[in-house]
C-alpha positions in Angstrom: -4.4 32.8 82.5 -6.2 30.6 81.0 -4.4 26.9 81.3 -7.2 25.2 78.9 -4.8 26.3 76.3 -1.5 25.1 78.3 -3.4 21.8 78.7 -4.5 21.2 75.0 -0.6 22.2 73.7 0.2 19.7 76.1 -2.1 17.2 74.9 -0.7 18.4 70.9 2.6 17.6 71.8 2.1 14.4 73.2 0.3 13.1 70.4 3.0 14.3 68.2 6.6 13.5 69.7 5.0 11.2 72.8 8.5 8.8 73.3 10.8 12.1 72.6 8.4 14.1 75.7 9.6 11.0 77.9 13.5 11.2 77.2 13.1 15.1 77.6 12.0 14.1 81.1 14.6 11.6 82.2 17.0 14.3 81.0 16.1 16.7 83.1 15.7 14.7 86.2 19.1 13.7 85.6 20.5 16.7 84.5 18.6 18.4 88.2 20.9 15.9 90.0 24.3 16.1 88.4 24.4 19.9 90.7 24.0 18.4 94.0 26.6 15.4 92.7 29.1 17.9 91.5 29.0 19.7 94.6 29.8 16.8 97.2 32.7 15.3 94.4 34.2 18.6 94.8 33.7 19.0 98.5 36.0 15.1 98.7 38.5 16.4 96.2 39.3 19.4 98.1 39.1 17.5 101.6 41.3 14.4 99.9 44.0 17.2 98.3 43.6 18.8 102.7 44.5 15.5 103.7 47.6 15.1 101.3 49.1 18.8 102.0 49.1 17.7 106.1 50.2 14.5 105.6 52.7 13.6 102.4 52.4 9.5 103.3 49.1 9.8 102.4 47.7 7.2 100.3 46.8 9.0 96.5 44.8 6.4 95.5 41.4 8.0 96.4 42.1 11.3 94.9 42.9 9.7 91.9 39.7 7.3 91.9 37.6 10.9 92.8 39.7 13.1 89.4 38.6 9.9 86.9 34.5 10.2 88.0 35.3 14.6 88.2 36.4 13.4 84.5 33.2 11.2 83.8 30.6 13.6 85.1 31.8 16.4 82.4 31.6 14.1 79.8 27.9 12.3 81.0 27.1 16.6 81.7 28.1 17.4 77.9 26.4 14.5 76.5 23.3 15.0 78.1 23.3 18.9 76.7 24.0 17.5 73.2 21.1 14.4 73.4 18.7 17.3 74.9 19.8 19.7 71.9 19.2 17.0 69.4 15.6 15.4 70.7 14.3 19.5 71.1 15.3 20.1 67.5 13.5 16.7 66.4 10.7 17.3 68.4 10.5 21.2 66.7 10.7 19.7 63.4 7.4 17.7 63.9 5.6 19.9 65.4 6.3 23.0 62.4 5.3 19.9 59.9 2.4 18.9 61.6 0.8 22.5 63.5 1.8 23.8 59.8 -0.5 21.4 58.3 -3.0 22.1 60.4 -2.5 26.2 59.9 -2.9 26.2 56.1 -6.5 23.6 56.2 -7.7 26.1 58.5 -6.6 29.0 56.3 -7.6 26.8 52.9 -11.2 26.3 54.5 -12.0 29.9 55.9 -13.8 32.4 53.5 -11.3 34.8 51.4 -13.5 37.2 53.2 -11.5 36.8 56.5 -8.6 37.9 54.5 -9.7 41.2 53.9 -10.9 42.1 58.1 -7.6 43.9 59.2 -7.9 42.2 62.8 -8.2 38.8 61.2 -4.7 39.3 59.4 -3.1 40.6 62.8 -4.0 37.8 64.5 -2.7 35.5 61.3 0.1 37.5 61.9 1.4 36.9 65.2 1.1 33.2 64.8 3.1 33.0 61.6 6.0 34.8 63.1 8.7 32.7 63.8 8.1 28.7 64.1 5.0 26.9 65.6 7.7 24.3 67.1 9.5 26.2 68.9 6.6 28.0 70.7 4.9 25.4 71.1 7.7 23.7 72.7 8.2 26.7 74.9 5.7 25.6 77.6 7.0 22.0 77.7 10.5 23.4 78.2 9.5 25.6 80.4 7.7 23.4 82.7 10.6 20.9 82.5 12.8 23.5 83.4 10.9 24.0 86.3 11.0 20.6 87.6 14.4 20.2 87.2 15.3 23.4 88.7 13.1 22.4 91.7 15.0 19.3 92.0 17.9 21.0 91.9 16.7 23.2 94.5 15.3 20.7 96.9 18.9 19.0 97.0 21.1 21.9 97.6 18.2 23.1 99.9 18.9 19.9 101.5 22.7 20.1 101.4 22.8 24.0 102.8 20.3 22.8 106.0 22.5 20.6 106.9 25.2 23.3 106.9 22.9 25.7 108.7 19.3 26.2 108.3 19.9 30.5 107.7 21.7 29.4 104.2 18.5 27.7 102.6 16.1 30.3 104.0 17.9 33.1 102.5 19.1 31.0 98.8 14.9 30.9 98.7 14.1 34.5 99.3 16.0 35.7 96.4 12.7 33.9 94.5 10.1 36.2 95.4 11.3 39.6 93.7 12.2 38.0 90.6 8.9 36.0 90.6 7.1 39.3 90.9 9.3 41.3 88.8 9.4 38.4 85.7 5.9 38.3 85.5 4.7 41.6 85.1 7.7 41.9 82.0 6.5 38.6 80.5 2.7 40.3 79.8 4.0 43.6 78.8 6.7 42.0 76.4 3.7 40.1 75.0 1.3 42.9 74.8 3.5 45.1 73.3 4.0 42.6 70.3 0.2 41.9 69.9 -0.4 45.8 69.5 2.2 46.6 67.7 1.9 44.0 64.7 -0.5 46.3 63.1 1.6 49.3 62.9 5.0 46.7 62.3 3.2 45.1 59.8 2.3 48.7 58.2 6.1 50.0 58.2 7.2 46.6 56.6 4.5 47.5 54.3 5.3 51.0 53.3 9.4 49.9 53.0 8.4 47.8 50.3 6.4 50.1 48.3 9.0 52.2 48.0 12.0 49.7 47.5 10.0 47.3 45.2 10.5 48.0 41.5 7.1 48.5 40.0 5.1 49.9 43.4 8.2 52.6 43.1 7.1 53.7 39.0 3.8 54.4 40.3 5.1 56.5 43.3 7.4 58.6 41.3 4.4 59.0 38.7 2.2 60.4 41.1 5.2 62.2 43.2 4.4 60.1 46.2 7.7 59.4 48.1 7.6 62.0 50.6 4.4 61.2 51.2 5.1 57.8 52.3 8.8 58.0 53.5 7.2 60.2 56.1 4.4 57.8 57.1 7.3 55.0 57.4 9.2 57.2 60.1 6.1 57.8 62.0 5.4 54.0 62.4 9.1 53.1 63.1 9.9 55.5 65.1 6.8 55.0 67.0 8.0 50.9 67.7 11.3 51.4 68.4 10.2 54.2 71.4 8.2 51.4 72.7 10.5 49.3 72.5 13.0 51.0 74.1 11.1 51.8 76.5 10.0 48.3 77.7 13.7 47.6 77.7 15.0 50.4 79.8 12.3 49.2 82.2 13.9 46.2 82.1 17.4 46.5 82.7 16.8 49.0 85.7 14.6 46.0 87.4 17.5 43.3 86.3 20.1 45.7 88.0 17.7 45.8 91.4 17.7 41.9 90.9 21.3 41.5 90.7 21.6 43.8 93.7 19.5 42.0 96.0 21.1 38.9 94.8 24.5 40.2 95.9 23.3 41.0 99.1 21.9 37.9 99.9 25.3 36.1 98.8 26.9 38.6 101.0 24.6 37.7 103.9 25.5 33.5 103.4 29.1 34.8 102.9 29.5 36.4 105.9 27.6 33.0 107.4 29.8 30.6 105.8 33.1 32.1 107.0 32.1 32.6 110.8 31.2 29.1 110.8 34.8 28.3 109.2 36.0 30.5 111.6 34.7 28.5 114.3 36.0 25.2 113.7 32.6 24.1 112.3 33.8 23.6 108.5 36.1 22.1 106.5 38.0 23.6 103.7 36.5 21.2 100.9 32.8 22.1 102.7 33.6 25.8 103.0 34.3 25.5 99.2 31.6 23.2 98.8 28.6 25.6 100.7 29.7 28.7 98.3 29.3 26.8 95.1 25.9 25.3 96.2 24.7 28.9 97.5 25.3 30.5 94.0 24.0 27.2 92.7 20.6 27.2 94.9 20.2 30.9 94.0 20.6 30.3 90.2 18.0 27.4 90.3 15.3 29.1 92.5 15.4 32.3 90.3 15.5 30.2 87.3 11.9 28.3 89.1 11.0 32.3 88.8 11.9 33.3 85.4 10.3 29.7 84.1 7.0 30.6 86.3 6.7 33.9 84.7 7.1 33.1 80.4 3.9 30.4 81.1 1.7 33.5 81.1 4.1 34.9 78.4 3.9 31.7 76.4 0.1 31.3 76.9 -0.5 34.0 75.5 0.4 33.0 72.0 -1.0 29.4 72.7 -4.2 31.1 72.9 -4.0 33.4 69.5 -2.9 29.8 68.4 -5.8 27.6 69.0 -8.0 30.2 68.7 -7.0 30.6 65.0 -7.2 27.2 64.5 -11.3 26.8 66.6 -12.2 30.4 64.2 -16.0 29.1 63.5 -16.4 30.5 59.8 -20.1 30.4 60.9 -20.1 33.3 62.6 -19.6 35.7 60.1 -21.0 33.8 56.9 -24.0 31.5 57.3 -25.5 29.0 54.7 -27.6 31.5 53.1 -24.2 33.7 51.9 -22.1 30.9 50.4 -22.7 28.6 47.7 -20.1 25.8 46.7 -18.7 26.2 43.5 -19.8 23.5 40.9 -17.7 20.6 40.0 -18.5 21.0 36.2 -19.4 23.7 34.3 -21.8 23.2 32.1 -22.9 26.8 30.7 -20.3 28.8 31.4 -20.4 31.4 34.2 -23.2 33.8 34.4 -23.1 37.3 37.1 -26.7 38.5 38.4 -27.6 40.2 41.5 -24.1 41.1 42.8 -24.0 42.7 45.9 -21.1 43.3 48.2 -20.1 43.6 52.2 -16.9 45.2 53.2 -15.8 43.6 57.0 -17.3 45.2 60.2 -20.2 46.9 57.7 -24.1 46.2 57.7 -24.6 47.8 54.4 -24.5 46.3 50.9 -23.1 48.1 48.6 
């Protein structure tokens, strides 16, 4: 993988949304804590409501004081998502404006000969699709995502140890297989998109010629539909197999995921109540260790999933920036192009033509 690319999106972003970058962060750090905090207000409230069922003199004064910060945190929880949602859409905004910019001077300063190599368009292709902002936010997400999952993680970690060491151990194998497993679907989804935009971009083609008004005169004048309806299904048919095919691979790995998952929870389950059993737990911590089980496991296999789109992610980054470093000097040298004049001053005269089609040695 190659993180020169990572590192320059990095560096783009900065220099574009630098202060909105820093509130992104202190969101996330935040937002990695409120688990672990949510967890031990829920382990008191259940312990305080314990107390109260055993013992109806009990003073209700603390259960009361623990309901109105339950009550805060779900509001400081949906605020948080709603400031994240509006900086990420800001910071999306710049970035289309400003990579966009940058897409059309390279584009305006490249040769119109570049337009005509098929490979050239491809590429062209799959960095036009879709918005620049949001991919190349992607990787900043993502890494964020990964720190505050890891916080996350390193708190309940923190919390289940000091329930018993076996829960934290077995919360962090469930990482491993979905580590592995996100990976090798992240470069296939990619790959599958990068070769298929040729033959995509031909389907799209041929369904226009024969549902655009004046292409479809000229194919019922020379008796053509057949012809092409036929060499439509052929490319379709030939994406969506693929297609299909990645995502049957897909959902048979997300089912062995979810299985291993289940038997892990099982495992801490089965942990959880012997300790209960025993006299070693309280009712608000037994409650408290299931929720920050499935909470560890969600963060460490979203650490996994996160991992895995980088090389997903980077793989764009680098069609990106290598669009935007193509060196028009290595196809057309000084000697081939001539600026146009400023002013006319005899009108335009043609001598000597000669012409090059792409990937050719030739003249013609």
């Amino acid at each position: 993988m190659r993180h020169k690319y990572f590192r320059k999106t990095v560096r783009l972003v900065w220099k574009v949304c630098g202060i909105r970058v820093l509130l992104a962060c202190g969101i996330n750090i935040i937002d990695g804590l409120l688990p672990l905090t949510s967890i031990i207000l829920l382990q008191s409230i259940v312990n305080e409501l314990t107390s109260i069922l055993s013992n109806p003199n009990y003073d209700f004064d603390s259960i009361l004081v623990l309901l109105i910060i339950q009550f805060i945190l779900l509001v400081v929880t949906s605020m948080i998502g709603s400031i994240d949602s509006i900086n990420s859409a800001n910071m999306e905004a710049k970035l289309d404006y400003y990579v966009g910019l940058l897409v059309i001077q390279k584009s305006i300063s490249l040769p119109l000969a570049y337009f005509e190599d098929a490979e050239f368009y491809h590429h062209l292709g799959r960095i036009t699709k879709g918005g620049y902002g949001n991919k190349l936010l992607s990787p900043i997400k993502t890494m964020l995502g990964i720190i505050k999952s890891s916080i996350t993680m390193i708190s309940l970690f923190s919390f289940l140890w000091m329930i018993h060491w076996s829960l934290g151990i077995l919360s962090i194998l469930s990482a491993f297989p979905t580590l592995i497993i996100q990976t090798k679907f992240g470069r296939e989804r990619f790959q599958l998109i990068r070769f298929q935009t040729p033959a995509a971009r031909e389907a799209n083609y041929t369904s226009a010629l024969l549902t655009n008004r004046q292409s479809a005169k000229e194919i019922r004048i020379f008796n053509l539909g057949e012809f092409f309806k036929e060499r439509w299904k052929k490319r379709f048919l030939l994406n969506s197999r693929n297609m299909l095919k990645l995502n049957k691979k897909q959902d048979i790995a997300r089912i062995l995921l979810d299985s291993i998952t289940a038997l892990l929870f099982g495992i801490c389950a089965y942990i959880v109540v012997s300790l209960l059993k025993v006299g070693k737990m309280t009712i608000g911590e037994f409650i408290s260790t299931a929720q920050g089980i499935h909470s560890a496991q969600a963060s460490i296999n979203g650490i996994s999933t996160n991992l895995a789109k980088i090389y997903e992610i980077n793989l764009y980054l680098i069609d990106l920036f290598e669009y935007l470093e193509y060196n028009d000097e290595q196809k057309f040298t000084k000697e081939t192009r001539n600026l146009f004049p400023s002013y006319l001053q005899k009108g335009i005269f043609i001598t000597s033509v000669a012409l090059i089609f792409s990937h050719h040695s030739k003249y013609t």
